[in-house]
Short mmCIF file of the C-alpha atoms (twelve columns), coordinates in Angstrom:
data_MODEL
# 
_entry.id   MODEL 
# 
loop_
_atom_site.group_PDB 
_atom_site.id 
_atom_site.type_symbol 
_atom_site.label_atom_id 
_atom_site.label_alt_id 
_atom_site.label_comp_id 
_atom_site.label_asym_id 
_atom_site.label_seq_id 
_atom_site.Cartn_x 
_atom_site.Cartn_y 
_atom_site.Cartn_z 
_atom_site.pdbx_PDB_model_num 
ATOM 1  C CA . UNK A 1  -78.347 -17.025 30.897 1 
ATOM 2  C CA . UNK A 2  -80.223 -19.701 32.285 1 
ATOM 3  C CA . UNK A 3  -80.159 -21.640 35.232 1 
ATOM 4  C CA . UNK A 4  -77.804 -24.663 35.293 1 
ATOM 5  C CA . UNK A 5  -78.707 -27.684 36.516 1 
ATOM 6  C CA . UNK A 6  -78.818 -28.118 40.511 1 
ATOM 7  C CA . UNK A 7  -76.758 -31.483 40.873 1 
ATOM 8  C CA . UNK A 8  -77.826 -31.367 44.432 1 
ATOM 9  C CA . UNK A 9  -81.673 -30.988 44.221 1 
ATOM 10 C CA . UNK A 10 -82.235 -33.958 41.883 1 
ATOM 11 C CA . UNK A 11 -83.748 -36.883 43.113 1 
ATOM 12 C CA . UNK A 12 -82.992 -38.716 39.595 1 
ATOM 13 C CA . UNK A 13 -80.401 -40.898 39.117 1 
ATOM 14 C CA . UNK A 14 -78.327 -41.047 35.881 1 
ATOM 15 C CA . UNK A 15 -79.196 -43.522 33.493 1 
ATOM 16 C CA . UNK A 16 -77.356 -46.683 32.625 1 
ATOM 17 C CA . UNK A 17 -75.363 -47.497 29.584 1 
ATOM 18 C CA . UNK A 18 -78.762 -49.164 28.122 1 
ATOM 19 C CA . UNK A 19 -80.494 -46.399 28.796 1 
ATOM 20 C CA . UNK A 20 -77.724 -43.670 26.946 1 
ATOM 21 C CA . UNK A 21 -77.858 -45.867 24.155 1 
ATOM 22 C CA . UNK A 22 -81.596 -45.873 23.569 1 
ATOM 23 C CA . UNK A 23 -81.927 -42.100 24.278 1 
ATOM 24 C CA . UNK A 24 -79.063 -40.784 21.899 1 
ATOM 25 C CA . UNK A 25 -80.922 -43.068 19.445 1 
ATOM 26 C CA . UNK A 26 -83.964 -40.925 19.524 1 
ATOM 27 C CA . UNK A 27 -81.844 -37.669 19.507 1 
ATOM 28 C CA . UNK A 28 -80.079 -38.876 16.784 1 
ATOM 29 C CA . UNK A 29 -82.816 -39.483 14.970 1 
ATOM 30 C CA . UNK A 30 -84.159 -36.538 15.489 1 
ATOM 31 C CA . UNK A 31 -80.885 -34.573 14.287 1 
ATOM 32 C CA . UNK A 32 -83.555 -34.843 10.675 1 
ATOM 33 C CA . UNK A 33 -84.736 -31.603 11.418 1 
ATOM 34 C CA . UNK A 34 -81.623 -29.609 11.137 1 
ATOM 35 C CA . UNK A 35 -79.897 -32.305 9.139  1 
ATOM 36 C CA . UNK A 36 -81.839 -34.228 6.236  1 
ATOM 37 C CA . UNK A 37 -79.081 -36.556 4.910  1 
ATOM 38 C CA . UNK A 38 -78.359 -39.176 7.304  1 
ATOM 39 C CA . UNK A 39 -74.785 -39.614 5.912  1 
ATOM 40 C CA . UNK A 40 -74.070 -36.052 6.715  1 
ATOM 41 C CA . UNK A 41 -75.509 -36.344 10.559 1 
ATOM 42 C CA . UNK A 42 -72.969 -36.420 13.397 1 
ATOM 43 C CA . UNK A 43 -72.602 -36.483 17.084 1 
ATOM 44 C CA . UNK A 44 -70.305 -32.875 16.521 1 
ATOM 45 C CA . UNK A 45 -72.837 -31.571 14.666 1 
ATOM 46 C CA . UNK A 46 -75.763 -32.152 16.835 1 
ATOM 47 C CA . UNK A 47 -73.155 -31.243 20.107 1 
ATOM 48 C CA . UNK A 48 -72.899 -27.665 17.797 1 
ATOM 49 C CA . UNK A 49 -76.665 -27.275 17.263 1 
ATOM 50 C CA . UNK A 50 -77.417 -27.783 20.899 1 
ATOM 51 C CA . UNK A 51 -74.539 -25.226 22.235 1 
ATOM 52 C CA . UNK A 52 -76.547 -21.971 21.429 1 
ATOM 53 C CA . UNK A 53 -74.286 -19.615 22.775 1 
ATOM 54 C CA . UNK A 54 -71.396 -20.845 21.226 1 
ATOM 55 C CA . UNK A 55 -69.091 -21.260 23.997 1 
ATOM 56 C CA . UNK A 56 -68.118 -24.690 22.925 1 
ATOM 57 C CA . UNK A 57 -69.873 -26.525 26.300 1 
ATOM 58 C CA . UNK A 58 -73.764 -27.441 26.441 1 
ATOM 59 C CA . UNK A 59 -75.172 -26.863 29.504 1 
ATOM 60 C CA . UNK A 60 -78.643 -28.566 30.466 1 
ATOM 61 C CA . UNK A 61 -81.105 -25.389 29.247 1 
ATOM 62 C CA . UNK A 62 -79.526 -25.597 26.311 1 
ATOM 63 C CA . UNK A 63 -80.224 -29.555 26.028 1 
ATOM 64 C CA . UNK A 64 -83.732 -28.496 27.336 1 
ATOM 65 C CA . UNK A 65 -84.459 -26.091 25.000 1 
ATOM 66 C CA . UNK A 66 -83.588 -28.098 22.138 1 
ATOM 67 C CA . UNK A 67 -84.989 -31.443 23.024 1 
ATOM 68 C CA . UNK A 68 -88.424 -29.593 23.755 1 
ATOM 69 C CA . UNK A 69 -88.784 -26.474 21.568 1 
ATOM 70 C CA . UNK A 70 -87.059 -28.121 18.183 1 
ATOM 71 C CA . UNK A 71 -87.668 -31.688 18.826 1 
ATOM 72 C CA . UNK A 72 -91.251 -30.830 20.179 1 
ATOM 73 C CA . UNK A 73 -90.524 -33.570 22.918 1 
ATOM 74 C CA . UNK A 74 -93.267 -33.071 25.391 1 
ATOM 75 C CA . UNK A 75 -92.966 -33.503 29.070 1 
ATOM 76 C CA . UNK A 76 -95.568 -36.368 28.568 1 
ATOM 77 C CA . UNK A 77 -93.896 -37.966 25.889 1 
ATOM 78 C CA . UNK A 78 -90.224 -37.878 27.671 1 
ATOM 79 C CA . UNK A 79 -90.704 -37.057 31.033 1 
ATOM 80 C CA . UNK A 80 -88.573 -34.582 32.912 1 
ATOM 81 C CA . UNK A 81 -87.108 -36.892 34.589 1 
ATOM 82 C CA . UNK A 82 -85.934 -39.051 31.631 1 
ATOM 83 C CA . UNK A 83 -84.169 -36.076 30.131 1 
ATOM 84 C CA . UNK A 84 -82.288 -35.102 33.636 1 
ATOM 85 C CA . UNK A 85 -81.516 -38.917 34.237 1 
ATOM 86 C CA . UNK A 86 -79.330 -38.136 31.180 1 
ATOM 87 C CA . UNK A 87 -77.864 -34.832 31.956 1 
ATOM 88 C CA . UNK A 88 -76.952 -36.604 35.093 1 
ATOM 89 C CA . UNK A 89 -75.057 -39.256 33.101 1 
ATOM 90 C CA . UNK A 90 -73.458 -36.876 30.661 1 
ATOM 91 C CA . UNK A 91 -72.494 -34.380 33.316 1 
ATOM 92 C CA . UNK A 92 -70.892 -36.843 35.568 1 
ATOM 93 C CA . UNK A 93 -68.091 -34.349 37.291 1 
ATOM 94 C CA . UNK A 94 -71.369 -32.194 38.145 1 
ATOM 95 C CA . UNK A 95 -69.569 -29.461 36.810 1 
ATOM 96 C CA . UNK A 96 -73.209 -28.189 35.175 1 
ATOM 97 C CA . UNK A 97 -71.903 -28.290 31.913 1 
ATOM 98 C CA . UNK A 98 -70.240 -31.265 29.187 1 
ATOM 99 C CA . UNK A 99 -67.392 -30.005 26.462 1 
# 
């Protein structure tokens, strides 16, 4: 598998509160490429979309992968170091992985 994220190379710091808000905005708006009706969209469902391997945890390559292959996210249009500021917030016990 891929290479989970190095907690203690990052020079990012997690985002705030503000920030997690505004970001799982623009992933949840997203979710319209694998989910059309925006009644039927859900937090589980995009969790479940992201988790490739099925193993019921995302792990940041997955998040990666998804946010820049499906949502075709480029690196100039969120930065790498936007989308690790919010691994960094989700993964908080550094464990390299959120269930």
């Amino acid at each position: 598998g891929a290479k989970l994220f190095d907690h203690s190379t990052s020079k990012v710091a997690p985002m705030t509160e503000d920030q997690v808000c505004d970001f799982a905005d623009t992933l949840m708006g997203a979710l319209t490429y694998c989910e059309p009706d925006e009644n039927a969209r859900s937090w589980y469902k995009l969790y479940r979309h992201i988790d490739a391997d099925d193993n019921g945890r995302v792990e940041y390559p997955e998040l990666s992968r998804v946010v820049r292959d499906q949502l075709n996210l480029s690196t100039s249009a969120l930065p790498d170091e936007v989308l690790q500021s919010f691994w960094l917030k989700l993964d908080a016990d550094r464990s390299g992985w959120v269930s």
